[in-house]
Backbone as ProteinMPNN parsed JSONL, in Angstrom:
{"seq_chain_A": "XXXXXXXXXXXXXXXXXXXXXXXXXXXXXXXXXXXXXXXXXXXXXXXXXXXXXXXXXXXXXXXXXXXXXXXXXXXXXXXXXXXXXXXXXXXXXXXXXXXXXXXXXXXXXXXXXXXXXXXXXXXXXXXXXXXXXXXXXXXXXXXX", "coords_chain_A": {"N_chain_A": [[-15.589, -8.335, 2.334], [-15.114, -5.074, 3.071], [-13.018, -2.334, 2.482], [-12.843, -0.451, 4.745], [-12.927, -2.178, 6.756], [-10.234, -3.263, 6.647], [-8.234, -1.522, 7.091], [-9.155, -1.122, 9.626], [-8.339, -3.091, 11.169], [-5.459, -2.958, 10.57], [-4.575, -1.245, 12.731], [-3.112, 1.976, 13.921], [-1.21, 2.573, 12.767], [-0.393, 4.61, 10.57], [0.045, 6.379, 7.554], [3.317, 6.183, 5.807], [5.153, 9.06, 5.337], [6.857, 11.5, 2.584], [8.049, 14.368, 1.143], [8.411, 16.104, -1.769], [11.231, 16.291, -3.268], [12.375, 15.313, -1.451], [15.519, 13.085, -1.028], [16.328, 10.474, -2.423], [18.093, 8.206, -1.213], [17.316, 9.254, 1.489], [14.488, 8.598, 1.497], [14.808, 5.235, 1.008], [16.104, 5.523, 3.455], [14.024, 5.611, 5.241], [12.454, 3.368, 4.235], [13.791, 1.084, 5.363], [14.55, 1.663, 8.404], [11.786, 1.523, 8.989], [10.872, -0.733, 8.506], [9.092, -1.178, 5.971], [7.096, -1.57, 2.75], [6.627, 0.598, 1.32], [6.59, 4.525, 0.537], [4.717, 7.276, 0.386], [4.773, 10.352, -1.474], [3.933, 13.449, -0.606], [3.228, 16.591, -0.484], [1.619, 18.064, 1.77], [1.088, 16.253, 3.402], [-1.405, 14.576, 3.313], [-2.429, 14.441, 0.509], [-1.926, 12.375, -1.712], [0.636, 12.383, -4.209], [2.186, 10.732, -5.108], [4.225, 7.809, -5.474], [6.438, 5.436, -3.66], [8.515, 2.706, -3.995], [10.333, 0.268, -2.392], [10.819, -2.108, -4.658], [10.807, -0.001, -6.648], [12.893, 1.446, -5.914], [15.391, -0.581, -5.99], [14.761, -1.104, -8.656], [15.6, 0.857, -10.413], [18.58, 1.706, -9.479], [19.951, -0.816, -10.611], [19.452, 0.182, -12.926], [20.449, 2.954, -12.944], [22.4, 2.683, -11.743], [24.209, 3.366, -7.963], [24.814, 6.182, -7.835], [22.078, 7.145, -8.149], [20.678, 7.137, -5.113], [21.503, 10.025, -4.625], [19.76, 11.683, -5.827], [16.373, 13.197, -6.23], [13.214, 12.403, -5.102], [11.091, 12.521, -6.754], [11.873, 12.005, -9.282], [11.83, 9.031, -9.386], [9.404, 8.842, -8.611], [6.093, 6.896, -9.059], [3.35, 8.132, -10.265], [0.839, 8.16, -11.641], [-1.306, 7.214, -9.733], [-3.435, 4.49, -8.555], [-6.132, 4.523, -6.763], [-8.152, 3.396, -3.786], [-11.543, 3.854, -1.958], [-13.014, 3.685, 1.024], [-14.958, 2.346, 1.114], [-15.168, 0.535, -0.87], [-14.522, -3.331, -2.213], [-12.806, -5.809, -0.412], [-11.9, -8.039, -2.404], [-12.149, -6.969, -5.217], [-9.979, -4.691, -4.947], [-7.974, -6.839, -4.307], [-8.299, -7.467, -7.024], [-7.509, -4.981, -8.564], [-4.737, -4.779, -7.861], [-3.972, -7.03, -8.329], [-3.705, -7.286, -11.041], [-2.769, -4.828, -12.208], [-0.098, -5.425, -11.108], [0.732, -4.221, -8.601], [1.557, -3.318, -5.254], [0.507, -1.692, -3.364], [-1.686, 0.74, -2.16], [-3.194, 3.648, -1.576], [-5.573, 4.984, 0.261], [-8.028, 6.804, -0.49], [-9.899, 10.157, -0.11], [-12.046, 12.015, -0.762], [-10.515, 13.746, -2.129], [-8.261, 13.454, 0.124], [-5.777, 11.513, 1.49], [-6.554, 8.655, 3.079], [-5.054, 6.272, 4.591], [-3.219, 3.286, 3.651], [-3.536, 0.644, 2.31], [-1.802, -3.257, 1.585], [-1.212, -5.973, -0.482], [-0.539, -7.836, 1.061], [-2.061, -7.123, 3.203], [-4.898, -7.165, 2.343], [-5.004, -10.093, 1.316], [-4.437, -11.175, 3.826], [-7.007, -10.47, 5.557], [-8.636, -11.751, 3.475], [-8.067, -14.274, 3.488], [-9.085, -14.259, 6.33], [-11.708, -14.245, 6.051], [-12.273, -16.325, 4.289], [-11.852, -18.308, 6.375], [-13.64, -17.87, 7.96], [-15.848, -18.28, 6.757], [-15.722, -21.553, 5.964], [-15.687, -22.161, 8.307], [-18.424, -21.679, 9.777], [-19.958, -23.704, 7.588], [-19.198, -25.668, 7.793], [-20.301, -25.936, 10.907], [-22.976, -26.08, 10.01], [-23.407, -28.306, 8.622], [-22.113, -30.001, 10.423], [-24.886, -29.838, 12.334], [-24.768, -27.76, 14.016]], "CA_chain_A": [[-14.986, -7.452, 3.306], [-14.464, -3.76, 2.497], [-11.163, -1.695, 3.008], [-12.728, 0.404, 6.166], [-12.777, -3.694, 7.718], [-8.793, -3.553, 6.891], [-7.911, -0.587, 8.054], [-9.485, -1.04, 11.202], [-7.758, -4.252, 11.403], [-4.474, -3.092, 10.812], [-4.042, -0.022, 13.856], [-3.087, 3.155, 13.09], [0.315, 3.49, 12.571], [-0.711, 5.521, 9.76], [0.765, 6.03, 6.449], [4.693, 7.199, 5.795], [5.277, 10.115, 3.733], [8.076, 12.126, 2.483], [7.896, 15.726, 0.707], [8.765, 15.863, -3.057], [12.654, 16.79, -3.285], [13.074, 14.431, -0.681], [16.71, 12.461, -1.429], [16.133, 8.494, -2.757], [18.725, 7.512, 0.024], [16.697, 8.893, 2.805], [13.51, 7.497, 1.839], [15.316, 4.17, 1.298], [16.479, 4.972, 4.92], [13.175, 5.258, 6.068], [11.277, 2.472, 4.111], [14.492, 0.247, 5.76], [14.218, 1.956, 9.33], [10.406, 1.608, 9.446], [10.359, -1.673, 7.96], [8.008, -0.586, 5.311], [8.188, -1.674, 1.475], [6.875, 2.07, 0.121], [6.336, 5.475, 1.482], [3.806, 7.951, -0.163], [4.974, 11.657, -1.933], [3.498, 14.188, -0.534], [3.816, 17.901, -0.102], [1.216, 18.152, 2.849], [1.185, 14.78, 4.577], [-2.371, 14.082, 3.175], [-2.643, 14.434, -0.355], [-0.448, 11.819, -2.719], [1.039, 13.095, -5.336], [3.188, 9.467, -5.895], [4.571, 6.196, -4.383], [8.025, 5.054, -4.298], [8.208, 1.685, -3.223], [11.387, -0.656, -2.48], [11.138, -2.337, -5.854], [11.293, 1.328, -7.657], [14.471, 1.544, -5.84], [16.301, -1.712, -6.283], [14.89, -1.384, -10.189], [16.807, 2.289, -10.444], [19.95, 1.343, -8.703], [19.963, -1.554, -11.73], [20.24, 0.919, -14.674], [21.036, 4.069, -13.509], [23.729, 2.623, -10.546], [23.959, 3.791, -6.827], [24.201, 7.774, -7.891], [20.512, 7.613, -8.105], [20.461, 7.964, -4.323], [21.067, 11.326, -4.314], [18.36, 12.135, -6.882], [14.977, 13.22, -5.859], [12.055, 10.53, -4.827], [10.07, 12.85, -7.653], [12.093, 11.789, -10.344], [11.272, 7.605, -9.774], [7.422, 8.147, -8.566], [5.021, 6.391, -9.623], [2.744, 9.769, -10.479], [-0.068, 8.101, -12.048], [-1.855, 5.687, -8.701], [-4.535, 3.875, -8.564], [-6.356, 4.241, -5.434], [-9.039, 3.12, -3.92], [-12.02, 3.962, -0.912], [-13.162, 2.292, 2.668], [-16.347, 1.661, 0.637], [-14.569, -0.807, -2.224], [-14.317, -4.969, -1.55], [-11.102, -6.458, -0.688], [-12.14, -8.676, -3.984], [-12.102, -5.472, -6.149], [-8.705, -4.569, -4.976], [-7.216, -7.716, -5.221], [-8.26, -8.085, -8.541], [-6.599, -4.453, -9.439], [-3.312, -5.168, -7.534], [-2.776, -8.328, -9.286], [-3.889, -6.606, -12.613], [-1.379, -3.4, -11.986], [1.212, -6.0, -11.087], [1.823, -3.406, -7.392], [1.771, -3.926, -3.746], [0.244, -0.961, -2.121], [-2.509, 1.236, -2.403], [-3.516, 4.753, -0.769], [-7.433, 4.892, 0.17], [-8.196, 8.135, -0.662], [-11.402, 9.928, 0.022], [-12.65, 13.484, -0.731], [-8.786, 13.543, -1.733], [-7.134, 13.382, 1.253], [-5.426, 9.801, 1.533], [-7.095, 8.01, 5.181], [-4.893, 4.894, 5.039], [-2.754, 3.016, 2.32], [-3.53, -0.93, 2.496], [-1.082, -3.993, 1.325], [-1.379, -6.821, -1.312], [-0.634, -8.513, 1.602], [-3.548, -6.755, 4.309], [-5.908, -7.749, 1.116], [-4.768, -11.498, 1.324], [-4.505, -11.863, 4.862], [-8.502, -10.118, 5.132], [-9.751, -12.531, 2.553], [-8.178, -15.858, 4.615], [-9.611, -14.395, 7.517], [-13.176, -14.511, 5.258], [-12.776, -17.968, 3.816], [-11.573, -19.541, 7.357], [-15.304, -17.87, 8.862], [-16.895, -18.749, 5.694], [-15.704, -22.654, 6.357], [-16.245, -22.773, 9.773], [-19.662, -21.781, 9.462], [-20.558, -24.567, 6.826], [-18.793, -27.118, 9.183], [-20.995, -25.874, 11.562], [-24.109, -26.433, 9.694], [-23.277, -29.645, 8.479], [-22.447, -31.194, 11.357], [-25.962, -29.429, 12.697], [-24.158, -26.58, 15.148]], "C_chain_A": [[-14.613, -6.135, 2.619], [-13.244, -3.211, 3.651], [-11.314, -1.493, 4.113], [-12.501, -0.672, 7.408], [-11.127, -3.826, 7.918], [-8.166, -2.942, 7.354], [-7.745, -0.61, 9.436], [-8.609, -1.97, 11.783], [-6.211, -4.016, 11.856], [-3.784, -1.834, 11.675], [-3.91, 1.169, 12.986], [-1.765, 3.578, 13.593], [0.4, 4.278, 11.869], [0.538, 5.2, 8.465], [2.46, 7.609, 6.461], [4.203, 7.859, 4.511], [6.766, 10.786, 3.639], [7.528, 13.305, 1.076], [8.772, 15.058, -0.508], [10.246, 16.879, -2.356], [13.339, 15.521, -1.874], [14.141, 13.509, -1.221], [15.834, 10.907, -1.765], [16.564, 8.308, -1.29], [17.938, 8.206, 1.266], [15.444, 8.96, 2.912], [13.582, 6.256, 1.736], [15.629, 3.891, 3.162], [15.239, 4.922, 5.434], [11.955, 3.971, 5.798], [12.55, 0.887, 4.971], [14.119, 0.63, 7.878], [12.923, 1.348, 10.276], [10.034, -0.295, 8.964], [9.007, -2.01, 7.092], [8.479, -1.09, 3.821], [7.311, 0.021, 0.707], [6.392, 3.731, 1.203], [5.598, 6.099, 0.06], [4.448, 9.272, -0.825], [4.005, 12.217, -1.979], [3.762, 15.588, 0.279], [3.234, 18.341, 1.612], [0.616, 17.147, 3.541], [-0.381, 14.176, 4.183], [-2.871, 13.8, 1.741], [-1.799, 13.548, -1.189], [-0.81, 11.847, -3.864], [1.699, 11.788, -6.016], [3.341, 8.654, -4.824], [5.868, 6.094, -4.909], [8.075, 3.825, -3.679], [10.029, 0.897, -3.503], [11.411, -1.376, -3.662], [11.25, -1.11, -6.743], [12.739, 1.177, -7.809], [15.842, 0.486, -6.436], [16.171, -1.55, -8.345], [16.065, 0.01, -10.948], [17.866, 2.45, -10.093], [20.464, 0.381, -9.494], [20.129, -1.285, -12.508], [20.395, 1.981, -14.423], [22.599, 4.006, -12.517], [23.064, 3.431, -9.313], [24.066, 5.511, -6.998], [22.508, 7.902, -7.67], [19.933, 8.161, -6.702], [20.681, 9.023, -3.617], [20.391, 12.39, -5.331], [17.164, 11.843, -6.022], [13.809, 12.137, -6.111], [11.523, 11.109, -6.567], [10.745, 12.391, -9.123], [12.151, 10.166, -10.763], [9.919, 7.507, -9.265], [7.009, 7.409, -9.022], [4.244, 7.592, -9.758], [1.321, 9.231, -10.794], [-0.896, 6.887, -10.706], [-3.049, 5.723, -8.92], [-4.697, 3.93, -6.817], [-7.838, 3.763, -5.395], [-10.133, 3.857, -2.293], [-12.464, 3.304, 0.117], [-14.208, 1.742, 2.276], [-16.035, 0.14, -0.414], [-14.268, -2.272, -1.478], [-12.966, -5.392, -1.886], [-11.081, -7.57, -2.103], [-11.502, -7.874, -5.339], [-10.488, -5.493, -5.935], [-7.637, -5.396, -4.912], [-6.797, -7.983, -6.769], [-6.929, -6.573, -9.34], [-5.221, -4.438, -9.332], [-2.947, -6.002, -8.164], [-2.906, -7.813, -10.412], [-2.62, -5.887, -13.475], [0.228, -3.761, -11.628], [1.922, -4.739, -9.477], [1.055, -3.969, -6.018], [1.138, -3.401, -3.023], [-0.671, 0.202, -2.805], [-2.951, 2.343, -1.763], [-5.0, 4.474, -0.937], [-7.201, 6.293, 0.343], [-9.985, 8.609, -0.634], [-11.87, 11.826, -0.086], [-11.327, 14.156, -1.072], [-7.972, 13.762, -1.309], [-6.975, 11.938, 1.442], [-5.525, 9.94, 3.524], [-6.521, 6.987, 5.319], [-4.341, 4.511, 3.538], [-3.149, 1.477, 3.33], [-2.241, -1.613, 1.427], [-1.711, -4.796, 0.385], [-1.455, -7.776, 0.018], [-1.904, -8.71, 3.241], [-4.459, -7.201, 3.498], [-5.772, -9.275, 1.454], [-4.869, -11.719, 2.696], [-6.479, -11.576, 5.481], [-9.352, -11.038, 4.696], [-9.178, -13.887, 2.852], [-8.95, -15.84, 5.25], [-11.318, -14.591, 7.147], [-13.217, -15.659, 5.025], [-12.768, -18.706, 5.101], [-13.375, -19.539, 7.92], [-16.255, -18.695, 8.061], [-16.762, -20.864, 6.203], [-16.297, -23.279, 7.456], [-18.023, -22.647, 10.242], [-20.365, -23.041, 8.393], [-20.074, -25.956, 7.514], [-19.554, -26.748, 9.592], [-22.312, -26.456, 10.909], [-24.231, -27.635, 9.13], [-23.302, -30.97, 9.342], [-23.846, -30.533, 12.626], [-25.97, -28.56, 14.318], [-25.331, -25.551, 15.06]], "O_chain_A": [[-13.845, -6.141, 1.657], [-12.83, -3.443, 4.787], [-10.49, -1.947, 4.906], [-12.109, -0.41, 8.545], [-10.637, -4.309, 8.939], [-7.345, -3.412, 8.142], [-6.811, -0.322, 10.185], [-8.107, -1.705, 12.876], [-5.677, -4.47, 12.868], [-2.649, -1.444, 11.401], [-4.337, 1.39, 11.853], [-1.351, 4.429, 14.38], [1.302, 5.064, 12.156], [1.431, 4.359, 8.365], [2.648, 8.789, 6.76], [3.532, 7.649, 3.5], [7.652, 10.613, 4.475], [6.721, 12.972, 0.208], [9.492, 14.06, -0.479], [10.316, 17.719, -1.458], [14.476, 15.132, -1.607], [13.632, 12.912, -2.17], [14.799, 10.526, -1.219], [15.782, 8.253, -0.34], [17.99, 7.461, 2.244], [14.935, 9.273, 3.988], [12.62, 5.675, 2.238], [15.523, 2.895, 3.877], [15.175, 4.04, 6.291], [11.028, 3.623, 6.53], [12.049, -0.232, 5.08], [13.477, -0.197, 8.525], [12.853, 0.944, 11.437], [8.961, -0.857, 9.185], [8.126, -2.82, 7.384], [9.663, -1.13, 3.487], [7.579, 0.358, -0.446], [5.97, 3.773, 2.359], [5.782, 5.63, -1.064], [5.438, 9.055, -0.126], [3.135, 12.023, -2.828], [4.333, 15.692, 1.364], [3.976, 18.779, 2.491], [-0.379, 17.319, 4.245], [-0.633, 13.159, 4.828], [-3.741, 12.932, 1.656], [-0.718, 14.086, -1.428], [-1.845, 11.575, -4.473], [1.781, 11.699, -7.241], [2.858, 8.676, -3.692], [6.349, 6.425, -5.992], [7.561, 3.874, -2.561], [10.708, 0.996, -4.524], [12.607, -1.304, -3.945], [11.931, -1.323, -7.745], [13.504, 0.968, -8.751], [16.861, 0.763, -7.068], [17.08, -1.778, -9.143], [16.998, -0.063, -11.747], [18.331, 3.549, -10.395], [21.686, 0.383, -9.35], [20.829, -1.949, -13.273], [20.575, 2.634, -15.451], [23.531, 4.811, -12.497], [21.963, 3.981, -9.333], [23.345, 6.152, -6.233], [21.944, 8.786, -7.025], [19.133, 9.094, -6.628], [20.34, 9.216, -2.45], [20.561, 13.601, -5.47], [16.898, 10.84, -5.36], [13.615, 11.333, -7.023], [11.545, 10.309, -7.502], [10.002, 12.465, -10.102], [12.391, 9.802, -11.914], [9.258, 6.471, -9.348], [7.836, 6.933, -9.8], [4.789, 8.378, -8.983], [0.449, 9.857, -10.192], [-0.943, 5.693, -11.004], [-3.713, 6.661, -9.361], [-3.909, 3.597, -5.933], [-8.601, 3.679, -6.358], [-9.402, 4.401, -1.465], [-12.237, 2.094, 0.069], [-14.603, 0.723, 2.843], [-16.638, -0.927, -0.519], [-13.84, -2.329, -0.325], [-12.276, -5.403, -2.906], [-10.013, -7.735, -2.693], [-10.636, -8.194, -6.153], [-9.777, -6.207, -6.644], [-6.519, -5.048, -5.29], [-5.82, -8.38, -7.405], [-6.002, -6.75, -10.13], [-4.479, -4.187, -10.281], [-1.818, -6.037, -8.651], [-1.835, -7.915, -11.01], [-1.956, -6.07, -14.495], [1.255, -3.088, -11.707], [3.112, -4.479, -9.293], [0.194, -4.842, -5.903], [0.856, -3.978, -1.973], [-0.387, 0.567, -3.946], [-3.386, 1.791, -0.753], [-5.553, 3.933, -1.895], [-6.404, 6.843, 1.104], [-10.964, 7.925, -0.935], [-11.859, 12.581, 0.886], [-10.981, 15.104, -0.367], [-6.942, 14.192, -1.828], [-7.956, 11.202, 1.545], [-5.092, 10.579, 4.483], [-7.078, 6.275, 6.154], [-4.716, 5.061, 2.502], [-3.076, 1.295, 4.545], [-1.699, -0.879, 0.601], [-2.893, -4.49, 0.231], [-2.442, -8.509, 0.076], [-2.331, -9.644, 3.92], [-5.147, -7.962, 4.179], [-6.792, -9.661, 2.025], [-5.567, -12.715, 2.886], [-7.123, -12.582, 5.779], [-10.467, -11.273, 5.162], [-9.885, -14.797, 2.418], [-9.744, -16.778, 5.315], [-12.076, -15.069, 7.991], [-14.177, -16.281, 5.479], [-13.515, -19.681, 5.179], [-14.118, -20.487, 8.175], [-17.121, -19.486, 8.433], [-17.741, -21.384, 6.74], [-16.994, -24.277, 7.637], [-18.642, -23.462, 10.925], [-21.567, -23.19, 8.616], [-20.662, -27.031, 7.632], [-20.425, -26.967, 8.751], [-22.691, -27.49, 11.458], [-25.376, -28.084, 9.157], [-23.841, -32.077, 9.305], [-23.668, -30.838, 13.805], [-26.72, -28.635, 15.292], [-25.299, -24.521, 15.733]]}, "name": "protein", "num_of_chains": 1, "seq": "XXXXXXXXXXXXXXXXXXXXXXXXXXXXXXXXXXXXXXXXXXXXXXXXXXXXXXXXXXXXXXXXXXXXXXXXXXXXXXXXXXXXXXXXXXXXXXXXXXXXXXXXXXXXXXXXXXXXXXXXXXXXXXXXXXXXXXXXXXXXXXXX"}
């Protein structure tokens, strides 16, 4: 299954963002609001520059204390992401999510980001592959 299969899958609520200088505490409020675990950094809503994700926060609120949320997202980014395109196999990006040890991924493409996918849109994708894959070999077994 490639990404443009997960995408499609999962609507188009589209991906959150928030402008560099943006406060911690109110992209905490909006990855709590939106029920979201990361939002994207970016200056013009298409390009990412970083990720901040609900474990950033909780790990920065751990050693530097609750001041941190009124420090800028840009100073816990992530800066360096790994992304990937609608052409790549949910295989592939399993393998670098569990690799990279993260959760969330921007698909980026001519580099403008079209869609961030989940660790967990990846896993639920590649059930929905093994259940067809099964049910097809039931089928041919019992001579469907």
């Amino acid at each position: 299954m490639q990404v443009q299969q997960i995408l499609k899958s999962k609507g188009t609520d589209g991906v959150h963002t928030v402008k560099p200088g943006t406060l911690v505490a109110d992209a905490a409020q909006i990855l709590a609001e939106k029920r979201i675990g990361t939002v994207v950094i970016s200056s013009d809503g298409s390009t990412a520059e970083g990720i901040l994700s609900e474990r950033d926060i909780v790990r920065v609120l751990a050693t530097v204390g609750a001041g941190c949320l009124s420090d800028k997202v840009d100073d816990y980014m992530t800066r360096e992401l790994v992304t990937c395109t609608r052409a790549e196999l949910a295989d592939a990006i399993l393998a670098k999510m569990t690799e990279g040890r993260f959760r969330h991924m921007p698909v980026v493409e001519d580099g403008r980001m079209i869609g961030l996918i989940t660790l967990g849109d990846v896993v639920k994708a590649r059930l929905s592959e093994l259940a067809m894959e099964k049910d097809a070999l039931e089928g041919m077994i019992m001579g469907h």
